[in-house]
N, C-alpha and C positions, 0 to 999 in steps of 0.2 A: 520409494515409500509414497503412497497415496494421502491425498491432503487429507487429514482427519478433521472431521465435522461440516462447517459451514464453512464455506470459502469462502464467501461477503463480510462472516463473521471473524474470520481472520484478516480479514482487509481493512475493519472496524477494531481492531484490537489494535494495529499496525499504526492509526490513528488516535488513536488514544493514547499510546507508547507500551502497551502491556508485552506486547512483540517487535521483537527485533528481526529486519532480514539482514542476515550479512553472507558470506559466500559459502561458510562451514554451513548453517544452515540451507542453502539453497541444495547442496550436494544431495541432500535426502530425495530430492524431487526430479518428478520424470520431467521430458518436453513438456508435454501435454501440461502436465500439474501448472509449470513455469507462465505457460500460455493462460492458464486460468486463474494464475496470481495476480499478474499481469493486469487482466479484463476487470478483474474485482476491486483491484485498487482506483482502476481510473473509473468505477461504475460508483465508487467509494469518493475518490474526489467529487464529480459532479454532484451526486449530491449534499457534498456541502459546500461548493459552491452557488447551489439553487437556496440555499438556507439565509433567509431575512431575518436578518440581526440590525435592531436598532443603533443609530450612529452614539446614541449617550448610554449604551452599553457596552461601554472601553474592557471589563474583563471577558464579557463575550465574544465579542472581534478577534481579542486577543488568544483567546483558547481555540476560536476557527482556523485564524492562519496558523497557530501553532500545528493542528491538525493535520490543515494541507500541507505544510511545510515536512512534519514526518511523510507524508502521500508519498511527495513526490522525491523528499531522497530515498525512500524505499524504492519507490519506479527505479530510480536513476543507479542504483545496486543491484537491481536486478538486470537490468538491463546492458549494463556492464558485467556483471556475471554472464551473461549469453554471449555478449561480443568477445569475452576472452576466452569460453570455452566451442568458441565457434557452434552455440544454438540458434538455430533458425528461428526466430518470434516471429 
């Protein structure tokens, strides 16, 4: 199944928590898609790592690293979803 809509905007949703990746979900998607999950997420982190958030804005900080924090265990299940199903990324 082909990624439907904006793949940046699913990588934005991923951050937000509106989406979950877990391995039932990944099954729907080709290599290819996987590899542009992939791209979108870490295109997704950096920029909110580039996002200047003032230091006495404690609930902003907080909702950034929350953010990356979803990022990157989405990476970290995708990415383990590829090593167990032997996909090349």
């Amino acid at each position: 199944m082909a990624i439907s809509g904006n793949p940046k905007k699913m990588a934005q949703d991923v951050a937000e928590g509106f989406l979950l990746l877990s391995p039932p979900v990944l099954k729907k998607y080709s290599t290819g898609d996987i590899r542009i999950i992939l791209n979108n997420l870490a295109l997704v982190q950096r920029e909110l790592r580039q996002a200047q958030i003032p230091l006495e804005d404690i609930q902003g900080l907080k909702a950034k690293n929350t953010r990356l924090t979803r990022l990157n265990q989405a990476e970290l299940v995708v990415r383990s979803y590829c090593k167990k199903m032997r996909i090349p990324i």
